[in-house]
BABADREN-352918 format. One line per 3 residues: number of its first residue (from 1); their letters; for each residue x negated, y, z of C-alpha. Coordinates in nm, 4 decimals. Example, Ala and Ser with C-alpha at 12.3 -4.5 7.8 and 13.67 -1.06 7.14 Angstrom:
// residues 2
1) as) -1.2300/-0.4500/0.7800  -1.3670/-0.1060/0.7140
This chain:
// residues 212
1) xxx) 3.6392/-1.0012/-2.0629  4.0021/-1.0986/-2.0707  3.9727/-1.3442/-1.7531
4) xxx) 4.2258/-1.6473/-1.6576  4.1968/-1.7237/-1.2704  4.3477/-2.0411/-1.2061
7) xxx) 4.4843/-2.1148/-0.9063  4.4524/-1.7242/-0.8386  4.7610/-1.7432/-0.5814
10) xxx) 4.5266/-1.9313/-0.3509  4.2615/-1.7561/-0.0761  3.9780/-1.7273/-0.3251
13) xxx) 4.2240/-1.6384/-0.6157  4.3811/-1.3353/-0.4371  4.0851/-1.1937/-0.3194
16) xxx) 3.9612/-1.2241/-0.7676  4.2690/-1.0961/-0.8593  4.2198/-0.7644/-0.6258
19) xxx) 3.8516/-0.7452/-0.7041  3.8611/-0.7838/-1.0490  4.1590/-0.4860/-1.0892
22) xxx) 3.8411/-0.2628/-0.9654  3.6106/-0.4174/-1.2699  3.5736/-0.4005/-1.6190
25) xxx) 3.7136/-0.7222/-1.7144  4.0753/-0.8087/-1.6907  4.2902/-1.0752/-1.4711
28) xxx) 4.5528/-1.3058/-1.6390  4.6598/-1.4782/-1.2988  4.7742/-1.7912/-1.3066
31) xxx) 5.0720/-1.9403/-1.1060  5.3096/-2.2380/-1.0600  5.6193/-2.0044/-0.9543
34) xxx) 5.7603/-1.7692/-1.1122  5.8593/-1.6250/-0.7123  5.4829/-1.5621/-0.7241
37) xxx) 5.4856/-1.3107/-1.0174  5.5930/-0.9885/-0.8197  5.2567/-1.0867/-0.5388
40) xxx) 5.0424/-1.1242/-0.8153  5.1059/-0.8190/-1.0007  5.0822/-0.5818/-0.6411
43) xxx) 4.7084/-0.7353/-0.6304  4.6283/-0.6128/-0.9230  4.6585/-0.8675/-1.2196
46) xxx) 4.7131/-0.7468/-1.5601  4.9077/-1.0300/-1.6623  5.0708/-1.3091/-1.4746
49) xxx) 5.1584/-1.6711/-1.6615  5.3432/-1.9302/-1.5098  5.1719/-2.2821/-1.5978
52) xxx) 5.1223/-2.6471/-1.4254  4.7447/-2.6784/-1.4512  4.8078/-3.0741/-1.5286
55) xxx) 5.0223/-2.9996/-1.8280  4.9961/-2.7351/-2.1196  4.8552/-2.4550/-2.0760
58) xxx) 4.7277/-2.3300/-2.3947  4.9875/-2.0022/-2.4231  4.8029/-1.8800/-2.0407
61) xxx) 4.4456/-1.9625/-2.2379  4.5508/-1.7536/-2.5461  4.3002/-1.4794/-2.5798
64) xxx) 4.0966/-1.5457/-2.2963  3.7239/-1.5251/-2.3097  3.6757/-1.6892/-1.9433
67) xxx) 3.8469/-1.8797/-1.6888  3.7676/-1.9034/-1.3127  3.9121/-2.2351/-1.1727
70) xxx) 3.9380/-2.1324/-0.7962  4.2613/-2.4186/-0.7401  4.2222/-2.6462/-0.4984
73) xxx) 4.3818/-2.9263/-0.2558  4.2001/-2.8186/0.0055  3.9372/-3.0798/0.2191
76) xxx) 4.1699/-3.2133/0.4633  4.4030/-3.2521/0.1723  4.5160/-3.6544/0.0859
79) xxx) 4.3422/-3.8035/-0.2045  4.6683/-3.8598/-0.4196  4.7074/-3.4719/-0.3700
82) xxx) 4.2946/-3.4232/-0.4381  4.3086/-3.5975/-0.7219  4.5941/-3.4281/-0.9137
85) xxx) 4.4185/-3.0976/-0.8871  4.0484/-3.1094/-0.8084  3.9674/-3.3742/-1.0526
88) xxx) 4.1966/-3.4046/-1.3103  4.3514/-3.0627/-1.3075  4.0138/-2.9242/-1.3240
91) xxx) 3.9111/-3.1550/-1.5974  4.2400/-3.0908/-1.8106  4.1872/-2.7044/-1.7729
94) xxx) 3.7950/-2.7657/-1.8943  3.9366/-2.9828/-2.2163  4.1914/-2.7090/-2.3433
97) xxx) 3.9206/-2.4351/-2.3015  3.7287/-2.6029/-2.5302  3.9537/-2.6171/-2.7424
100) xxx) 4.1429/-2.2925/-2.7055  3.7542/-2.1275/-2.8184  3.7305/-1.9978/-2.4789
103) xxx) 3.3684/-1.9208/-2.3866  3.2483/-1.8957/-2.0479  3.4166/-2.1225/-1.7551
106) xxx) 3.3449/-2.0946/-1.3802  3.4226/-2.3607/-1.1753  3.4138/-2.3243/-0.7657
109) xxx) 3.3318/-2.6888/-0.6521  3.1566/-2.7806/-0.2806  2.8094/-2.8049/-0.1234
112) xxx) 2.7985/-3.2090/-0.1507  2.9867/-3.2563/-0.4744  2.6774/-3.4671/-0.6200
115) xxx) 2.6344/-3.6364/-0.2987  2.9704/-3.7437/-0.2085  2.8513/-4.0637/-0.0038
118) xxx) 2.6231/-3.8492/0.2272  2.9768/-3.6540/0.3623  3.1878/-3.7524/0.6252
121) xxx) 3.3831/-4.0679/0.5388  3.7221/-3.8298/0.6036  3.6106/-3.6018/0.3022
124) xxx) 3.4558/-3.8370/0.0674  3.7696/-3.8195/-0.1742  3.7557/-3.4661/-0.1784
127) xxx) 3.3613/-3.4581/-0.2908  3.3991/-3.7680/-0.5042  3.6572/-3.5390/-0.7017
130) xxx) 3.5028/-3.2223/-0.6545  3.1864/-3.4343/-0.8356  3.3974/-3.5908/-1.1135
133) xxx) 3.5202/-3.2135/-1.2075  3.1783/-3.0893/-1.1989  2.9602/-3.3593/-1.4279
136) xxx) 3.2993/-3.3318/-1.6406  3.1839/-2.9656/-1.7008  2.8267/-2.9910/-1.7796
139) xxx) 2.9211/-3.2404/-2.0763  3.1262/-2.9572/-2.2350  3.0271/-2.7010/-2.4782
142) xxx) 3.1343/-2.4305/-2.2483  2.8730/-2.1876/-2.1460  2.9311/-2.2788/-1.7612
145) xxx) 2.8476/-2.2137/-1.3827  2.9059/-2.4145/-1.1219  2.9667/-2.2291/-0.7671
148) xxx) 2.9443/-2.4202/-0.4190  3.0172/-2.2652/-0.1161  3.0013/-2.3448/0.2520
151) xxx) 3.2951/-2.3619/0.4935  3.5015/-2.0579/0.3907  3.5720/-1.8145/0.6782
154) xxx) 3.8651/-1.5055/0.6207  3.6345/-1.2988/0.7331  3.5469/-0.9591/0.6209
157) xxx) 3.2996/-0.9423/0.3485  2.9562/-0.8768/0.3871  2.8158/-0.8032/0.0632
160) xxx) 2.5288/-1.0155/0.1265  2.4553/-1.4273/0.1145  2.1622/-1.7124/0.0437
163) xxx) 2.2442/-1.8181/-0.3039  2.0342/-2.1063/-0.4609  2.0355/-2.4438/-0.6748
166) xxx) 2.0011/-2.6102/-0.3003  1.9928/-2.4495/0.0227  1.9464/-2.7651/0.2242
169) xxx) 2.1218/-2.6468/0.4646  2.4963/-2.6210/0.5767  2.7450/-2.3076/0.7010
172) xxx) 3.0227/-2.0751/0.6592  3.0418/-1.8150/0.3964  3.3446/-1.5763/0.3544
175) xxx) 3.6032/-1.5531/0.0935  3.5417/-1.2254/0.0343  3.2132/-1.2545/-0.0384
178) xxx) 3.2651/-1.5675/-0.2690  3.4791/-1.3553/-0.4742  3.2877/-1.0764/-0.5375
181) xxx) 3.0124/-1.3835/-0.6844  3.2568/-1.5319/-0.8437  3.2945/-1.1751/-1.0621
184) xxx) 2.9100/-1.1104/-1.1024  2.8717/-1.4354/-1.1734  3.0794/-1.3354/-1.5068
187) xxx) 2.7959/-1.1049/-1.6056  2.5060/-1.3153/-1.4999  2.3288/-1.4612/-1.7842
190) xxx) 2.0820/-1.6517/-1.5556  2.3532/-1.8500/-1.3814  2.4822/-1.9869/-1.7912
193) xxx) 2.4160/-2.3879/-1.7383  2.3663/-2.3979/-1.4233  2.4957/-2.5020/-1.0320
196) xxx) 2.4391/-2.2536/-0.7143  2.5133/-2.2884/-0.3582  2.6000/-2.0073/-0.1173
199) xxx) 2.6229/-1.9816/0.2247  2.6015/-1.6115/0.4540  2.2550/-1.4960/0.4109
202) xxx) 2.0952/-1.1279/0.4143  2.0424/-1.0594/0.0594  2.2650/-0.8586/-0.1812
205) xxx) 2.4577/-1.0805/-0.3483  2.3889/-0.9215/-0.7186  2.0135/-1.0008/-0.6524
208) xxx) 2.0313/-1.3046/-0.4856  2.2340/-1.4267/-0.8073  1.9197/-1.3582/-1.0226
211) xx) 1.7439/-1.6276/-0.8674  1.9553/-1.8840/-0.9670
């Protein structure tokens, strides 16, 4: 697949971008600087667009059979800030898929995102918009999955994780490791329509995703 990763300068992005140069399936990185354009292509991406994921960005979706949204403001991040790019960045890249023809569209969201009143009052914002991306999503045509990790760690990758509709349960997962779902998760028919959670767990990561 000819993949667009947006927000692919970011911690999950990177780690996409240098993972998926190893895969079948090719990276279109997407970046708000062109300064960023030099980093991008050393990681591996094929292609590298400049575009403001609030404004147009049909010409970056041209061609593209998938996007990975992996932008975000970060939790600790202001709401003004939150909003701009978890919920309505997220929503305007899920409209011009649709209408670009684009066909599959994975979104990484947060453990909590349909529960935003049960998080701490400090983070609500971020969940509220995280959950406003996310039900935006599932009333699209796009053939979609939903991925929710724990508190992300830089640590090395394990390989392995708990992956499940609802873990009931909280905890860190690497970036690494949420990467290397996130690229899978591409190929994972099972996931099409649906929501997962993953947090560090035991199980290979290829066959915990056929559980889901």
């Amino acid at each position: 697949m000819n993949v667009l990763i947006v927000g692919s300068h970011g911690n999950i992005g990177q780690r996409l971008v240098r993972q998926m140069a190893k895969s079948a399936h090719t990276a279109r990185a997407m970046v708000r600087d062109e300064s960023q354009r030099d980093e991008m292509l050393a990681l591996g991406a094929a292609e590298v667009v400049v575009a403001d994921l609030e404004g147009d960005v049909s010409d970056a979706l041209a061609g593209c059979d998938a996007v990975i949204f992996t932008a975000g403001s970060g939790a600790h991040t202001g709401p003004e800030k939150t909003e701009d790019v978890d919920r309505n960045g997220a929503i305007s890249i899920i409209d011009q898929a649709e209408r670009a023809g684009v066909r599959r569209f994975l979104l990484v969201s947060s453990m909590n995102a349909d529960t935003p009143e049960k998080g701490p009052e400090k983070m609500r914002h971020y969940f509220e918009a995280k959950k406003a991306a996310d039900d935006h999503l599932r009333a699209s045509d796009l053939e979609y999955t939903i991925v929710r990790p724990g508190k992300l760690t830089d640590e090395e990758a394990t390989g392995t994780a708990d992956i499940a509709k609802d873990l009931n349960r909280y905890g860190e997962v690497t970036r690494e490791d949420v990467a290397h779902a996130l690229l899978l998760t591409l190929d994972s028919p099972s996931t099409i329509g649906q929501h997962y959670e993953m947090l560090a767990g035991d199980t290979p990561i290829e066959k915990a995703l056929r559980g889901v």
